[in-house]
C-alpha positions as MATLAB code, in Angstrom:
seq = 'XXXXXXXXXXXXXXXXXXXXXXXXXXXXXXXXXXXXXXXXXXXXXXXXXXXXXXXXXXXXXXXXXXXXXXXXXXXXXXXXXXXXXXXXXXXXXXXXXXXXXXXXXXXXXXXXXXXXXXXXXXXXXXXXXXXXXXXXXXXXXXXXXXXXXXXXXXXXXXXXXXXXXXXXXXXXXXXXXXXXXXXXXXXXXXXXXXXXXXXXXXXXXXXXXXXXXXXXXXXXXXXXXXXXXXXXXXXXXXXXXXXXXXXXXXXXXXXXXXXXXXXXXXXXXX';
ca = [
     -14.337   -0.659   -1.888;
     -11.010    0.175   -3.442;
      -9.195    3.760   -2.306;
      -7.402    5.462   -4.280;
      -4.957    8.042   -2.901;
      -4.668   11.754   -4.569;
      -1.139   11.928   -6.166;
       1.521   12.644   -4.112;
       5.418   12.788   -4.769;
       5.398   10.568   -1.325;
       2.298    8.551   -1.906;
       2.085    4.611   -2.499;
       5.875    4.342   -0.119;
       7.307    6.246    2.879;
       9.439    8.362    0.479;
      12.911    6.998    0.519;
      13.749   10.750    0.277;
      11.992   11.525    2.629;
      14.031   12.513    6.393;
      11.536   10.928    8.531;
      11.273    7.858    6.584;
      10.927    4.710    9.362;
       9.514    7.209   10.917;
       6.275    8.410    9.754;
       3.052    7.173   10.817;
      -0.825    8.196   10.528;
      -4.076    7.730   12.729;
      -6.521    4.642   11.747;
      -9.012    7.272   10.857;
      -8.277    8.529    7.376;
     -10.889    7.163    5.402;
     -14.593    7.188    6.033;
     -13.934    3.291    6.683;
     -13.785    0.693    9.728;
      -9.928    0.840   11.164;
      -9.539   -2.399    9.617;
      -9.864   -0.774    5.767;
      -7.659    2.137    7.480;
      -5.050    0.069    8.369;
      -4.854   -1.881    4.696;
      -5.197    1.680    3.134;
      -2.011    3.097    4.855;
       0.386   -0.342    4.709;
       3.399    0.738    2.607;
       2.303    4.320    2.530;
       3.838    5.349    6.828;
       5.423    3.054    8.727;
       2.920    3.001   11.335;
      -0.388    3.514   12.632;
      -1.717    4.978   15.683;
      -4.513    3.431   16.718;
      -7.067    6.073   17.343;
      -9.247    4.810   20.655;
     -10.920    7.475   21.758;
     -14.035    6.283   22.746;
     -13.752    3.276   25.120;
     -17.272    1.390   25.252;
     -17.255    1.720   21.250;
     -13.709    0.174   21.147;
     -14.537   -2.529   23.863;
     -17.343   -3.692   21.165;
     -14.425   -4.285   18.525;
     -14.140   -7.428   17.139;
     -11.773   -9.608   14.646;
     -13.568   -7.718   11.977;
     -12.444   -4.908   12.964;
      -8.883   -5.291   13.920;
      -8.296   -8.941   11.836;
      -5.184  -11.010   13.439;
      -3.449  -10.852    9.820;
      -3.010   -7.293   10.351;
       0.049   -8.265   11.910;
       1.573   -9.487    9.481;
       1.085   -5.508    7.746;
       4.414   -4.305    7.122;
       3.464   -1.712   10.052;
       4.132   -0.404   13.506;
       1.480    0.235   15.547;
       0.775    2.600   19.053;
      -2.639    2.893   20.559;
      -4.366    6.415   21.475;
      -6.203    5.255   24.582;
      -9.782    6.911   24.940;
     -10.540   10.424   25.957;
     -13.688    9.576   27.663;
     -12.028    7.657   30.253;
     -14.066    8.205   34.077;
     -11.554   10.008   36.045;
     -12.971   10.539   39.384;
     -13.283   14.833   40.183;
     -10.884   14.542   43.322;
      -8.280   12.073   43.538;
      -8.704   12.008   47.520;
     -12.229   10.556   46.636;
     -10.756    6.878   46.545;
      -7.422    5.174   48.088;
      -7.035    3.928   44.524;
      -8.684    6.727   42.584;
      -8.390    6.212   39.355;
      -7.919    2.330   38.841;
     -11.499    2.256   37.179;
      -9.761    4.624   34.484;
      -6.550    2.434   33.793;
      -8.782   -1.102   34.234;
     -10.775    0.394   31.088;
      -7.651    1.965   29.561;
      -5.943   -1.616   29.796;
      -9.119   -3.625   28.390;
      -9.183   -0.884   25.107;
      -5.145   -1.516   24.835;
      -5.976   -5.468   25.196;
      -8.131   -5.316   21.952;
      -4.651   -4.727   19.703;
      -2.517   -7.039   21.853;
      -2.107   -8.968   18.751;
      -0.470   -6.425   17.111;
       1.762   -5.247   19.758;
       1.927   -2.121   19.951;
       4.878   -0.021   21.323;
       3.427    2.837   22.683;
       0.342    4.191   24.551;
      -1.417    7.452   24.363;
      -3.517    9.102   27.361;
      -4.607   12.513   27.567;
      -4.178   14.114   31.550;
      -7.741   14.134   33.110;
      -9.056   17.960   33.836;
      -8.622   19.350   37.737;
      -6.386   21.246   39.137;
      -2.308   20.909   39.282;
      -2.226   18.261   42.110;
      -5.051   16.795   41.249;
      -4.043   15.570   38.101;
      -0.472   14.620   39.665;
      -2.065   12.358   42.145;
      -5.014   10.734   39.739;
      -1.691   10.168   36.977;
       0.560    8.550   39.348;
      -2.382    6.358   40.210;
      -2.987    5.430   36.858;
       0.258    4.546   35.714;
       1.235    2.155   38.685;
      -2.350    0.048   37.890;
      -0.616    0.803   34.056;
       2.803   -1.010   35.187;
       0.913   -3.579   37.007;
      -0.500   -4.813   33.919;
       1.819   -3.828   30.855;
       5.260   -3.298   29.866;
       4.211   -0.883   26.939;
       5.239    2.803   27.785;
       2.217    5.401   28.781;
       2.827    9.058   26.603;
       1.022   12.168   28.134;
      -0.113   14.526   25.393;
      -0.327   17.777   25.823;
      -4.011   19.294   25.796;
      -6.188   22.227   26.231;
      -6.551   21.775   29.895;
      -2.834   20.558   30.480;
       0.722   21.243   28.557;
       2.107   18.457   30.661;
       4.864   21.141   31.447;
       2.173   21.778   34.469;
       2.575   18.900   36.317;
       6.431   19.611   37.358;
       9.904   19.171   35.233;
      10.521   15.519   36.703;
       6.960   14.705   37.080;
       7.661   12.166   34.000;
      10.618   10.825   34.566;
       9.889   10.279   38.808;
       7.106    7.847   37.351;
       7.858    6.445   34.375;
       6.026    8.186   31.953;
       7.318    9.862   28.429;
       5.607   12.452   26.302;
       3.478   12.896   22.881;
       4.095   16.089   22.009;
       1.119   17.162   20.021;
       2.748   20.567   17.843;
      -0.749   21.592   17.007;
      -1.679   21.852   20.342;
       1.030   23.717   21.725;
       0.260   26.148   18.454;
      -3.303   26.343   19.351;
      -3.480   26.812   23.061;
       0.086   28.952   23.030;
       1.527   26.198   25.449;
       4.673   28.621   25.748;
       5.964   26.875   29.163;
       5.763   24.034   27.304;
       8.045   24.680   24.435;
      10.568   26.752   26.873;
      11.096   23.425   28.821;
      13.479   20.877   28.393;
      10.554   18.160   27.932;
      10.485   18.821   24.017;
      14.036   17.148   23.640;
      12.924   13.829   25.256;
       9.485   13.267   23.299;
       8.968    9.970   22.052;
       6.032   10.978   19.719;
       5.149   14.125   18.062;
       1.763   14.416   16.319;
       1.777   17.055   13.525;
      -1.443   19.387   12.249;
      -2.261   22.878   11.772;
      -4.099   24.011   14.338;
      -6.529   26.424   12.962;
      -8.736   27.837   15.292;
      -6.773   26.316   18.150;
      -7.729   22.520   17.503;
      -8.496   21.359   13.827;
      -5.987   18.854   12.893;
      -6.008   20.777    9.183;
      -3.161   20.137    6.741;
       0.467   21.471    7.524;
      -0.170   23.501    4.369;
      -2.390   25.633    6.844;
       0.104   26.859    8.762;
       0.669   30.536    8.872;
       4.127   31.488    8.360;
       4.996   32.188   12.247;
       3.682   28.874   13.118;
       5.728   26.937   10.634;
       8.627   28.983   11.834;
       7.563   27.824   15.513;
       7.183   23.918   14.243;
      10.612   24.330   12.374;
      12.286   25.057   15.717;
      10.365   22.256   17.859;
      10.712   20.040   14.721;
      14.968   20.595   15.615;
      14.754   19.876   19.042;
      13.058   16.710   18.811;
      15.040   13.422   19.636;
      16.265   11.459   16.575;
      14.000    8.662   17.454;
      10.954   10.315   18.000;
       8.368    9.034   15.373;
       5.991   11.635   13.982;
       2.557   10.819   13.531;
       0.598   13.841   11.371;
      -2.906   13.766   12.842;
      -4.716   14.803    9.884;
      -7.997   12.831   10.184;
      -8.631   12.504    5.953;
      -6.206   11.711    3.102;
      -6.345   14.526    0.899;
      -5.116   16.501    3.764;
      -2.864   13.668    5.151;
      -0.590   13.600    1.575;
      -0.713   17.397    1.419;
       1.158   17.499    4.397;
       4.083   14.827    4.151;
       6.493   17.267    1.624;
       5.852   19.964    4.534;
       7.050   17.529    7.420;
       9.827   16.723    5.084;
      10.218   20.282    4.965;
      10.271   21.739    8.587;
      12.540   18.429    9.165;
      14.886   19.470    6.403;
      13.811   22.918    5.087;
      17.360   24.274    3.325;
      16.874   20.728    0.831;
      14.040   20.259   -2.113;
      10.814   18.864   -1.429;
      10.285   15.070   -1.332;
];
């Protein structure tokens, strides 16, 4: 089946115009399609795909077919989104290991696009309270060192702004941030964007957050929130790469001349 993408002044190329260009990427979930056809769809449109594993015995059962070793050769980046379903015990003191069982599955998900190579990881901070999620993270990412030299991001959720778990908490074990702008929109993560974590993010996912978590368009933002994502959109490091989480493609093209936009908003559209 052949996909044809609505027309777009920064469709068919990462706009050379364009001030995130090298940049931009998109999740392998745009089309109605296997993440295979994803991944073929977006080649020469972002420069890289995040690799959306959120649910891990689905994602174990992936094959070649599904993520085919010439992908590679895609002129494409790639990062993995490791799943959200992972089994995080409900107290870290249950276990002198406690959450090894997590990052063993976490690892064996991430070990289905080793071909690919992907840069980055993404893992969303289990649910508990304060130290809980401390402990059951620090856990995690020494099994995660262990095992991998690819860097572990902590998003930002509902249940945790990542701000939570303590100013150094990152840096004291290795860990860097995905700062996800339509969830700090959403769930007013205000500690979040007063704290000096914004300026070291590695990977920002864009979307308007509607009612407070439904990755719609960056046209969708009200005019307080853009002026909010304008302001984070300064802050972040020139290096960051910025991944709009828009889960279809009308809505995925609608929103690149915003991002361009909020990244450069006193020059024309791309």
């Amino acid at each position: 089946m052949t996909h044809t993408a609505p027309p777009s002044p920064c469709s068919g190329a990462p706009c050379s115009a364009h001030p995130l260009a090298g940049r931009l990427a998109a999740p392998s979930c745009v089309l109605p399609a296997p993440v295979a056809d994803n991944a073929a769809f977006l080649a020469g449109k972002v420069d890289e795909v995040g690799l959306c594993f959120f649910e891990t015995r689905s994602c174990l059962e992936y094959t070649q077919r599904d993520l085919p070793r010439e992908h590679a050769l895609l002129p494409l980046r790639w990062h993995v989104h490791l799943p959200v379903d992972l089994p995080w015990p409900a107290r870290a003191a249950k276990a002198a290991s406690p959450a090894r069982g997590a990052a063993a599955l976490a690892l064996a998900v991430m070990n289905k696009a080793a071909h690919l190579r992907p840069h980055l990881a993404v893992l969303h901070p289990p649910q508990g309270n304060v130290a809980g999620q401390r402990a059951l993270l620090a856990d995690f990412q020494e099994h995660w060192r262990a095992h991998t030299s690819v860097p572990l991001l902590l998003e930002n959720v509902g249940h945790c702004d990542v701000a939570c778990l303590g100013e150094n908490f990152l840096r004291e074990h290795g860990l860097g941030l995905c700062l996800d702008v339509g969830h700090l929109l959403g769930y007013g993560q205000e500690n979040l964007l007063a704290s000096p974590l914004v300026e070291d993010a590695a990977l920002a996912h864009w979307s308007a957050p509607g009612a407070r978590d439904q990755h719609l368009p960056l046209t969708e933002l009200t005019p307080v929130q853009r002026q909010t994502a304008a302001a984070v959109m300064r802050r972040l490091p020139a290096t960051a790469v910025h991944l709009l989480e828009i889960f279809q493609q009308e809505g995925l093209f609608a929103s690149l001349p915003v991002l361009a936009a909020l990244a450069r908003p006193d020059t024309p559209r791309c």
